[in-house]
C-alpha positions in Angstrom: 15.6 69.8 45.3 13.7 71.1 42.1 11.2 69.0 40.3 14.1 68.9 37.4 16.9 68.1 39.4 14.9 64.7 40.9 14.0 64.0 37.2 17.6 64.1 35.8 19.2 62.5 39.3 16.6 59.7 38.5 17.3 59.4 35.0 21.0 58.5 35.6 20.3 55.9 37.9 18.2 54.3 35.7 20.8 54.6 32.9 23.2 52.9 35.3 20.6 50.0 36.2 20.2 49.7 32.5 23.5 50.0 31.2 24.8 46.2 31.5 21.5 45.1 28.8 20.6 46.3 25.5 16.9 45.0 25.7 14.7 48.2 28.5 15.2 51.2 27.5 14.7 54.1 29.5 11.4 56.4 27.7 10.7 59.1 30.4 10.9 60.3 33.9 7.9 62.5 35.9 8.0 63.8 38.8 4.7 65.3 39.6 2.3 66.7 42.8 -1.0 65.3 41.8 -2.4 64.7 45.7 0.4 63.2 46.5 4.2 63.1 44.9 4.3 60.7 42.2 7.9 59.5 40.8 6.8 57.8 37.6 9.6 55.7 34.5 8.3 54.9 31.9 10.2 52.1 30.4 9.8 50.2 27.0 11.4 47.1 25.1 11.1 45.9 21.5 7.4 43.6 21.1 6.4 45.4 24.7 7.5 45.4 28.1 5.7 43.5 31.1 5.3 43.2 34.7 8.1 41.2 35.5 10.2 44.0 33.6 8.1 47.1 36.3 8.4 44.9 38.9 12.5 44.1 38.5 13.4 47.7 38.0 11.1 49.2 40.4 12.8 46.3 43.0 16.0 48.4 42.2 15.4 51.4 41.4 13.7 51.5 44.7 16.5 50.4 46.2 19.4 52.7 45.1 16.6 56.0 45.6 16.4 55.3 49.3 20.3 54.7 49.4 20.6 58.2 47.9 18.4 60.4 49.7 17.4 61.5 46.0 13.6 62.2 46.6 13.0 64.6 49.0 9.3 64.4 49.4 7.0 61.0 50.6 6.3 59.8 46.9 4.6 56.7 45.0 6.7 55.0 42.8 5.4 54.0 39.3 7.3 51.9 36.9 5.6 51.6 33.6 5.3 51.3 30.1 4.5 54.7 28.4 1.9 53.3 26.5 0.8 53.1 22.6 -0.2 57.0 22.4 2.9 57.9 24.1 3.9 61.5 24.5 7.2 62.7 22.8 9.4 65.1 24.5 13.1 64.5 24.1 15.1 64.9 21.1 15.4 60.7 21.1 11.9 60.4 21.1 11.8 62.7 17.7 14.8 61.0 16.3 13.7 57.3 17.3 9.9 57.7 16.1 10.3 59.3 12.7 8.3 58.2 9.9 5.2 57.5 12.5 2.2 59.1 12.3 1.8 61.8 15.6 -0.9 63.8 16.8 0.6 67.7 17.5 -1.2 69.8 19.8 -0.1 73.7 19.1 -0.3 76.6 21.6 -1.7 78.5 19.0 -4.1 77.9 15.2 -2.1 77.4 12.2 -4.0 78.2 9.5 -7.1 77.6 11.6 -6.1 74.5 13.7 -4.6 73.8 16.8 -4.2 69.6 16.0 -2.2 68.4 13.4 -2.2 64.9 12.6 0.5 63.6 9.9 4.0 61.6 9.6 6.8 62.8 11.8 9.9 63.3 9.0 12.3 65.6 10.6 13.8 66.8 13.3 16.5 69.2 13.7 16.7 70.2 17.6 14.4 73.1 17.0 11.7 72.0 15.1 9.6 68.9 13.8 9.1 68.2 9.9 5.9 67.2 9.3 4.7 65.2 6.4 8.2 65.7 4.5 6.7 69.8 3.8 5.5 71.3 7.4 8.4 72.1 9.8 6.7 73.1 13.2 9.1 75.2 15.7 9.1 73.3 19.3 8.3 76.6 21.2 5.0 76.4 19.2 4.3 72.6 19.9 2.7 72.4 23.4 2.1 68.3 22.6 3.5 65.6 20.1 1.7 62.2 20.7 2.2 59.5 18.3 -1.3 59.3 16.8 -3.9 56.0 17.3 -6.0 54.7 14.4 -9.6 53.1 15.7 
């Protein structure tokens, strides 16, 4: 099974361990070879999610994976909050974090830089408005992380 096929197969059992309560939602699912396989959710709730919130759907989650034979490698399962300077990726994550500041990494200079830092104000399944004036096509975007302020 291909890296993207685990992802998704995991994704919807999630949804479905999610479905009956409007409070977790689901933020992103990794599948990666670091020096082992790692099957990592990332979970988050309004005011911040907790251990007790890992620890119940990992408990699960764990559960209906080994039911399913959906993993096909030896893996370490990770259940976690994506944390403040998460990274966006979906079209939800656009849609839900507009009108935050984001940090966007491009594969290429735009008029002599490669990070942009501004408010995220549009998104239209192709590209990110910046700052109400930029609009940055995703196939130049190699990285949109909502920005941190020290």
């Amino acid at each position: 099974m291909a890296k993207q096929q685990v992802e998704d197969a995991v994704e919807a059992i999630v949804q479905e361990l999610l479905k009956n309560q409007d409070v977790i939602e689901l933020v992103d699912v990794e599948y990666v070879k670091e020096h082992d396989w790692y099957l990592r959710v990332y979970i988050d709730k309004e005011g911040g999610i907790d251990i007790e919130d890992c620890q119940a759907l990992s408990e699960k989650l764990e559960e209906a994976l080994d039911k399913g034979d959906v993993v096909p490698d030896s893996y370490i399962l990770e259940v976690s909050s994506p944390g403040i300077d998460r990274v966006l990726r979906k079209p939800r994550d656009f849609t839900r974090e507009q009108g935050k500041k984001v940090d966007v990494t491009l594969y290429a200079p735009r008029e002599g830089k490669k990070l942009l830092v501004g408010e995220l104000t549009g998104f239209d399944g192709d590209a990110i408005g910046l700052d109400g004036e930029t609009k940055i096509p995703l196939a130049d975007i190699a990285q949109v992380r909502l920005h941190i302020d020290f």
